[in-house]
N, C-alpha and C positions, 0 to 999 in steps of 0.2 A: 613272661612279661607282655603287658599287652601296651598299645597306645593308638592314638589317632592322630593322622599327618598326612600332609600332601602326596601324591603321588610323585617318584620318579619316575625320568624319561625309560629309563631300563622297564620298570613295573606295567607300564601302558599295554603291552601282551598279556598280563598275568589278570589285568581288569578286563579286556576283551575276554577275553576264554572264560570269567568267571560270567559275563553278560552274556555271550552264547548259550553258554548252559544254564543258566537262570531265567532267561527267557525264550532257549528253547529256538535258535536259530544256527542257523551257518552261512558262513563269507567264505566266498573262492578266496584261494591263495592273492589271488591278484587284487580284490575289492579289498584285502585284510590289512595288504601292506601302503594301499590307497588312504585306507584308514588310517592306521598306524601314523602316519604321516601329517594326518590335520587335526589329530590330538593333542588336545595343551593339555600337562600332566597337571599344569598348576589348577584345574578346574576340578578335578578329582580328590576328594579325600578316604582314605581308610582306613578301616579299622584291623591292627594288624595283631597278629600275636607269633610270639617267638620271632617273627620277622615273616610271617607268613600271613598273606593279605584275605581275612575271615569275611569283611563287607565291606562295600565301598560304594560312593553317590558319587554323582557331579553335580557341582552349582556351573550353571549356562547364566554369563552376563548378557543381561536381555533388558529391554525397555516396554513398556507396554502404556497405552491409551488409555487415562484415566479423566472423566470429566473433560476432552478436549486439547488434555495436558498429556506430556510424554514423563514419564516417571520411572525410573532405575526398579528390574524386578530380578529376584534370582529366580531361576527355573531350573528347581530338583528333577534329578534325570537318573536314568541307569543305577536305581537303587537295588540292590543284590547282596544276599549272602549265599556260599558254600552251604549245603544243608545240612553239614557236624556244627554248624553252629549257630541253625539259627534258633529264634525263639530264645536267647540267652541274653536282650536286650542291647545287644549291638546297635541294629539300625536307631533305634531312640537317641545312645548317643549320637552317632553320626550327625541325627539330625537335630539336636541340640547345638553342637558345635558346627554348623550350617547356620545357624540360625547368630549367631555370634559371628561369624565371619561375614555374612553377607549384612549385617547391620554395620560392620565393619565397613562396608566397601558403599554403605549408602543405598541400598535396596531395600526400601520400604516395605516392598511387597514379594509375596515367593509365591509359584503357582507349579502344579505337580501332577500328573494323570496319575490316580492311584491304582493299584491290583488292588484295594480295599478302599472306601472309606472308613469304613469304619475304624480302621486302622489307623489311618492318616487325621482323623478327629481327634484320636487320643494327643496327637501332636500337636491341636490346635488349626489344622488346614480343614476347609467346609468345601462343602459343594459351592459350586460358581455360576460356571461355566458349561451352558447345553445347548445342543444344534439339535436343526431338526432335520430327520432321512426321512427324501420323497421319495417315493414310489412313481411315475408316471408312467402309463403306457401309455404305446404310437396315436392310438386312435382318442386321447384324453390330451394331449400337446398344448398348452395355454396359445391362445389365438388373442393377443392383446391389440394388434389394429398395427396401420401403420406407423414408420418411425420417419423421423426429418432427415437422419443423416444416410449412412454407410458403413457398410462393413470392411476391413480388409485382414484377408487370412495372411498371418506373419510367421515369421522365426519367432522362438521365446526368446525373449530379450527382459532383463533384467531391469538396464536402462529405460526400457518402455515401459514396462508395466508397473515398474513401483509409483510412481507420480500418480495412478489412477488408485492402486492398493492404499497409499497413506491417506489422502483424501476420504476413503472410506471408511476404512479402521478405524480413527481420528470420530467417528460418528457413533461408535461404539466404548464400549468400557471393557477391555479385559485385551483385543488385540497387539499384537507386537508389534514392533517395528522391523522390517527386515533388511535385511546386508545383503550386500551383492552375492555373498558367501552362502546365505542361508536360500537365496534363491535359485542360485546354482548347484549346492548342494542337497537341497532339501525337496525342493517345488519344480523346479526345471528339468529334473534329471528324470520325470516320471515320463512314461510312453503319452505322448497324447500329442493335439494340434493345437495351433493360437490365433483366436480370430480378437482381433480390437474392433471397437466400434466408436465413428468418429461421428461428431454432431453436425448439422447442416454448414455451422461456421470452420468445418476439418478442425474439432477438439478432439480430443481422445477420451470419451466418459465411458467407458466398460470396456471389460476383455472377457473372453470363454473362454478357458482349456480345459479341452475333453478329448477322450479317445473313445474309438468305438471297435466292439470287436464282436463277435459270436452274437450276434442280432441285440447286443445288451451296449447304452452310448452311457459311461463314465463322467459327469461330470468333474474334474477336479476342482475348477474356481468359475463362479460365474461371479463378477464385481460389476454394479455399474450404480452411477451417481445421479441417476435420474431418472423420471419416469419412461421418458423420451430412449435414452439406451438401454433400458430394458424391454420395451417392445423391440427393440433393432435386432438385441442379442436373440430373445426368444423367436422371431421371426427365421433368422438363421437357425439356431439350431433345429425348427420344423422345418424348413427345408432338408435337412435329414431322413426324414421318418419313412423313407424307402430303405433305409441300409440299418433301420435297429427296431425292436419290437418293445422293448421296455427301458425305460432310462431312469440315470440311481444320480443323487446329489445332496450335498449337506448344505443345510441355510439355515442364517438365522434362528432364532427360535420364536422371532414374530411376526417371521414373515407367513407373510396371509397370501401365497399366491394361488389356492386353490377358491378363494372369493372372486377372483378374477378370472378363472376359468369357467368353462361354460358347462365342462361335467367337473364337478369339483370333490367329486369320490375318490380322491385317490389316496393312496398307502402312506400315511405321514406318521412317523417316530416320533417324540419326544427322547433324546439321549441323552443322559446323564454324562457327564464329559471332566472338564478338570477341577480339581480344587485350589482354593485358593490361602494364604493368612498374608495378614498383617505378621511384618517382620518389625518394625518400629511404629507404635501407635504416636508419639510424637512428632516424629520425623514426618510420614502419611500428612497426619492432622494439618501440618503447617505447609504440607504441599498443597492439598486439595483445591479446585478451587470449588469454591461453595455460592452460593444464590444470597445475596443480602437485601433486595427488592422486598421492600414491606416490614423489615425487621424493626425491634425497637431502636432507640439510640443506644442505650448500654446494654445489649444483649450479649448473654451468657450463658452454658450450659456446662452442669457436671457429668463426668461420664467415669464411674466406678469399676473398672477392668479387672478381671480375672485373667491370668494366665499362667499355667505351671509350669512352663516351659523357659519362658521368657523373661525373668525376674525385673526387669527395667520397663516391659509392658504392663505388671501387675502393679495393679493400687487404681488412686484418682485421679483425675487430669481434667485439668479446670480451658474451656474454651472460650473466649472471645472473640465475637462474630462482627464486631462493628472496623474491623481491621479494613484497609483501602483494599480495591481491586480484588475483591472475593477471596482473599486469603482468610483465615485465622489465626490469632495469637494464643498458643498450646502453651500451656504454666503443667508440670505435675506435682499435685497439693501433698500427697500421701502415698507411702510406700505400699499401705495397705488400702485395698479398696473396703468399703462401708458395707456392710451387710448386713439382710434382713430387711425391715422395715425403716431402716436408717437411708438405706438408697433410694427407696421408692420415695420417699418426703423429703431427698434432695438431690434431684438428676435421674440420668440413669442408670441402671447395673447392666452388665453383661457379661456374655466369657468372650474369651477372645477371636471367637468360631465366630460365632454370633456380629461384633463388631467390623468381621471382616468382607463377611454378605451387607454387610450395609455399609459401609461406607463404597463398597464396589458398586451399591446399585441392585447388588441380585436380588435382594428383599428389601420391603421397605419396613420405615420405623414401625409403622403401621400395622402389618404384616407380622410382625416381630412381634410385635406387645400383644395383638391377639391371644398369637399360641404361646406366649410365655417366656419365649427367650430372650425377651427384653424387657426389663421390668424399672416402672416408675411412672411418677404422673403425669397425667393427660398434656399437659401444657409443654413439658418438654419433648414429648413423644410429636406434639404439633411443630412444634419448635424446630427439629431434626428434618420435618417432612419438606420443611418452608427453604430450608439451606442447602439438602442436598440434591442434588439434580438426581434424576432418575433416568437411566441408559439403559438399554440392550447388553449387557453381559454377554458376551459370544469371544471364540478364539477358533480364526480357523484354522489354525496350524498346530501342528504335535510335537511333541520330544518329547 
C-alpha cells in the first residue's frame, strides 16, 4: 500500500539519512541532533509504501520580492528517493501534491534549485534565477575613488544587517526575505568577518562578509545601496590585497563592475541557478503590482494557459488592467485554454514555464514571442511590455 503525508516527529531521522545518502553528505553526531531539533516534520511530505518512507520533499514557507512587493513563495527542498525506487514516478506525485498544498497555504510562487532542469520543466518550474562568479586577481582589484563615509569592522549581527539586506533585495525580483533564523542558521554561521559601511551622515548603506584563507579572500555577501558605499566597501576590501592573491564572489547578473575597473579582464561566469513556477496564476495575477502609466481606459488582455500539472492554472484568464493602484482584476473565462490560431487572434498562449519567466521579469514579452514560446499578436505582446515592470531576477541565497 502506498500513500503520501506529512511527516511525523518520529520519521525526521529516517528523512535525514535518506538526504545524506542522496546527496551524498555527513553530520557529526552532534550537528545531527542540532538538526533534528529545528526540523518541523509538518514541512515535509512523503511518499511511503508499506509504511516505509520511498521519497520525500520539503515545502520551506518563505516570502520573496516580487515587483517591490513581498509575496508568499513555497521553496521545494531536500527532494530525494532511495534508489529501489526511483524512476517509478514518485517525486512527480510528491510534487503534484506540493503544488495543492502550497496553493493551499497562499503561495503564489514555488522556486527550487534543480539536480536537472530538464526535469523539473516536465513539472512546469523554468530557469529564473542566475548570478554572476568573478574571478579577480590582487593586482586587477576595482579602484573606484574615494568614498564620503566609513567603514566599521563588527560582530555578525542579524539585527544590523537585515535593514541594509531588505532595502536591497526589495530592488530585485526573485529574493527572500530573511528571519533572524535563517540568518543565524544559514548566513552567520559561515567562517568569515563583517565590515558595515556607514555614510558621511553615520547611516548604515552596505556590509562585506568575507573570509580569507590560503592567499584566496571569499566573498560571501557584498550589499550596498549606493554608489557612494560601494566605493567605501571596495576601497576596504583592497586594503586587503597583501594577505590574498585571488578573490571569488557571486553578483548579480548585471552587474557591470568590470566597466568600472581599469583592467576589466577578468574571470566572469554566467551561472544558471534556480527555477522558478507559478503555483496560482490567479492568485500571482491579482497580487502583482503592474505599470498602468499610458494604458487605455478599458484595457484588457487574454492570457490562454497550459499547465499539466496544475488543473486550476490550465484554461483562460481574462485581465483587466485599468484596476486602482497597479493591481489587476483576474476573471478565469475557460477551463480550457484556446488553441492554434484561436490564441494568437485573441490574447496570448503560453505554458505554464513560459508565464512564469515573465511575469517574474526573467524574460520579456518580447523575448518570448521572438523564439516562440509566447505566442499571439503584436498589440498584446506591446501590451504586456507596457504593465509589467522589468527587474534583475537574482537570489542570493540557497536551500
Amino acid at each position: 500500500m502506498s500513500e503520501i503525508r506529512r511527516l511525523r516527529r518520529e520519521e525526521l531521522r529516517d528523512s535525514l539519512d535518506l538526504s545524506m545518502y542522496a546527496f551524498q553528505y555527513e553530520l557529526p553526531e552532534e550537528e545531527l541532533v542540532e538538526r533534528l531539533a529545528t526540523m518541523n516534520p509538518e514541512e515535509t511530505w512523503g511518499y511511503f509504501i508499506d509504511g516505509k518512507m520511498a521519497s520525500k520533499l520539503t515545502i520551506l514557507d518563505l516570502t520573496t520580492w516580487v515587483n517591490g512587493k513581498k509575496l508568499k513563495m513555497g521553496g521545494i527542498a531536500g527532494v530525494a528517493s532511495w534508489p529501489e525506487y526511483r524512476r517509478q514516478g514518485m517525486v512527480g506525485q510528491l510534487l503534484s501534491k506540493a503544488l495543492e498544498v502550497m496553493k493551499e497555504n497562499g503561495q503564489t510562487l514555488s522556486y527550487l534549485h534543480p539536480f536537472s532542469f530538464a526535469f523539473y520543466r516536465k513539472y512546469g518550474w523554468e530557469l529564473a534565477m542566475t548570478f554572476k562568479k568573478i574571478e579577480i586577481q590582487t593586482s586587477q582589484l576595482p579602484k573606484l575613488g574615494a568614498a564620503e563615509g566609513r567603514i566599521i569592522r563588527t560582530a555578525p549581527s542579524a539585527a544590523a544587517l537585515n535593514p541594509i539586506y531588505d532595502a536591497y533585495a526589495a530592488r530585485f525580483n526573485g529574493p527572500i526575505t530573511r528571519s533572524e533564523e535563517w540568518w543565524e542558521t544559514r548566513l552567520l554561521k559561515k567562517k568569515g568577518h563583517m565590515a558595515v559601511y556607514l555614510n558621511a551622515a553615520g547611516e548604515p548603506k552596505g556590509y562585506v562578509h568575507y573570509w580569507i584563507e590560503n592567499q584566496e579572500c571569499k566573498i560571501h555577501q557584498l550589499v550596498y545601496l549606493d554608489q557612494d558605499a560601494k566605493r567605501g566597501l571596495w576601497k576596504f576590501i583592497g586594503d586587503h590585497d597583501s594577505m590574498f592573491d585571488k578573490l571569488i564572489m557571486q553578483a548579480p547578473p548585471d552587474e557591470d563592475l568590470a566597466f568600472e575597473m581599469d583592467d576589466p579582464r577578468i574571470k566572469q561566469e554566467l551561472v544558471s541557478f534556480f527555477s522558478a513556477r507559478i503555483v496560482d496564476v490567479e492568485g500571482l495575477l491579482g497580487q502583482l503590482q503592474l505599470r498602468h502609466t499610458g494604458l487605455p481606459q478599458e484595457a484588457s488582455l487574454r492570457l490562454h494557459v497550459t499547465d499539466g500539472q496544475a488543473p486550476w492554472n490550465h484554461g483562460t484568464f481574462e485581465l483587466r488592467l485599468n484596476a486602482p493602484e497597479g493591481s489587476a482584476v483576474v476573471v478565469k473565462t475557460a477551463d480550457e485554454p484556446a488553441g492554434g490560431s484561436g490564441a494568437a487572434e485573441d490574447g496570448l498562449a503560453c505554458d505554464i514555464r513560459t508565464l512564469s519567466v515573465l511575469l517574474l521579469g526573467a524574460k520579456s514579452a518580447g523575448e518570448l514571442h521572438r523564439i516562440g514560446r509566447l505566442q499571439g499578436d503584436e498589440r498584446s505582446v506591446e501590451l504586456l511590455a507596457v504593465v509589467l515592470p522589468r527587474r534583475t531576477c537574482y537570489l542570493p541565497d540557497f536551500f
